[in-house]
BASE-250931 format. One record per residue (C-alpha): residue number from 1; z, x, y. Coordinates in steps of 0.05 Angstrom, whole numbers. Layout:
% BASE-250931
REC  num       z       x       y
REC  NUM       Z       X       Y
...
% end
This chain:
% BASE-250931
REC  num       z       x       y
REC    1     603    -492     416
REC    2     664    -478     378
REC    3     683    -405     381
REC    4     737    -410     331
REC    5     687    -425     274
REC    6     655    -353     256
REC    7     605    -377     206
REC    8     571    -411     268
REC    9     560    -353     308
REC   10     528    -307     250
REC   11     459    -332     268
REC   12     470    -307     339
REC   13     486    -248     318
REC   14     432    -242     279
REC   15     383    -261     332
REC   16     417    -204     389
REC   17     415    -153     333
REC   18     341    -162     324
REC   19     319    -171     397
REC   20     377    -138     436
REC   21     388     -74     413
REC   22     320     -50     412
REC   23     279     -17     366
REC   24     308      20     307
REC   25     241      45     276
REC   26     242     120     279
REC   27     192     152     321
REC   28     124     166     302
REC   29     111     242     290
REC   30      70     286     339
REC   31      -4     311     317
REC   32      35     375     334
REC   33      98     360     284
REC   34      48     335     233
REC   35       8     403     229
REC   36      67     449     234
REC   37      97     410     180
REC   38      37     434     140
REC   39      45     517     158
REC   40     123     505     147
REC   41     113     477      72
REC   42      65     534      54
REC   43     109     577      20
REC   44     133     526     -25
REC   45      58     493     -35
REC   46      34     570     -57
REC   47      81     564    -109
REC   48      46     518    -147
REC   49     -34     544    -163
REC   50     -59     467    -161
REC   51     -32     447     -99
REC   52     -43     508     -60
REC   53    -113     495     -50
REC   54    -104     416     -26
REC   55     -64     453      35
REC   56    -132     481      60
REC   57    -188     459      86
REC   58    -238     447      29
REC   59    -267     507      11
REC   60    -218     557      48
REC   61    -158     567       8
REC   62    -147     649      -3
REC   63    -161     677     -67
REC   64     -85     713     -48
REC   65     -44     659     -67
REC   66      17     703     -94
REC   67      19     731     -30
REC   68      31     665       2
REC   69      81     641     -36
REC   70     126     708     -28
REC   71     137     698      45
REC   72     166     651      96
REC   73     133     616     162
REC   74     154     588     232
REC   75     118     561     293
REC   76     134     622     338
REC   77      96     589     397
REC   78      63     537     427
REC   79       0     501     402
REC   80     -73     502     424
REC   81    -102     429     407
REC   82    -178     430     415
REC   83    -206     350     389
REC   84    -197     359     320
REC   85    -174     432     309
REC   86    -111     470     325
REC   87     -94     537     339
REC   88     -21     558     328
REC   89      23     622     339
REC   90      58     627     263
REC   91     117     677     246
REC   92     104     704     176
REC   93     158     739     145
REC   94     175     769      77
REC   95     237     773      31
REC   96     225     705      -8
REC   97     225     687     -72
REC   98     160     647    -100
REC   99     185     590    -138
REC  100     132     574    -184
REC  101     151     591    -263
REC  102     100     632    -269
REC  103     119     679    -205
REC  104     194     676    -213
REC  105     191     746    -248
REC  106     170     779    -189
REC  107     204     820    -132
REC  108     225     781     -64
REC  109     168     805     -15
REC  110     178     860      26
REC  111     132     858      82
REC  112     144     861     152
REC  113     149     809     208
REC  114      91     799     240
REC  115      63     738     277
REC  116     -19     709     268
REC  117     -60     652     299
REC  118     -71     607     257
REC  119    -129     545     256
REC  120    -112     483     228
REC  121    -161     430     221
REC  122    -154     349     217
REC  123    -186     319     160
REC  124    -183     246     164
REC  125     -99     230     181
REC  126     -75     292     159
REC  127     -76     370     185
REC  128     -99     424     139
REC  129    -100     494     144
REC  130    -173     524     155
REC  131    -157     597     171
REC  132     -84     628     154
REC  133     -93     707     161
REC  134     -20     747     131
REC  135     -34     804     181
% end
């Protein structure tokens, strides 16, 4: 083979790029990652009265909505899976701003910390929230 000739070698190349270097498809998310990504997002999803509910379990969306969408969450310790339900530690804090038009007029939240168990449940590939209690 002629080495001085680079038009040759692209096909080489090509071939160790795709079978030597191993896989460059990101990693598939965690049943845990995938659920948290659902508390995480709450805030902005209460926001907005017609998605809110599609974050819940059918049937199980508050009637508080507002209240949602004024305050911030994080995963503030580790999951309980159980089959198809999961039980989560969730850090709910105030001072946030709901983003919907219709809320924008109101006050940044200003509740306290506090941290609640909450149950998400899997409905077909995706995690919703069955029972989110504020404190």
């Amino acid at each position: 083979m002629n080495f001085q000739n680079p038009i040759k070698l692209l096909p080489v190349f090509a071939l160790l790029t795709v079978i030597g270097c191993g896989s460059s498809a990101p990693p598939k998310a965690t049943l845990e990652q995938n659920a948290f990504a659902s508390v995480l997002g709450l805030g902005d999803i209460a926001g907005d009265p017609n998605m809110f509910p599609t974050a819940f379990v059918d049937g199980s969306a508050p009637d508080n909505r507002e209240e949602y969408a004024q305050r911030g969450y994080e995963i503030a310790g580790e999951a309980e899976v159980n089959g198809d339900q999961l039980t989560v530690p969730v850090k709910i804090f105030g001072g946030i701003f709901a983003t919907s038009t219709a809320d924008r007029t109101k006050k940044a939240s200003e509740v306290s910390t506090t941290t609640q168990n909450w149950v998400l449940q899997r409905v077909g590939e995706e995690w919703k929230i069955k029972d989110a209690p504020l404190g």
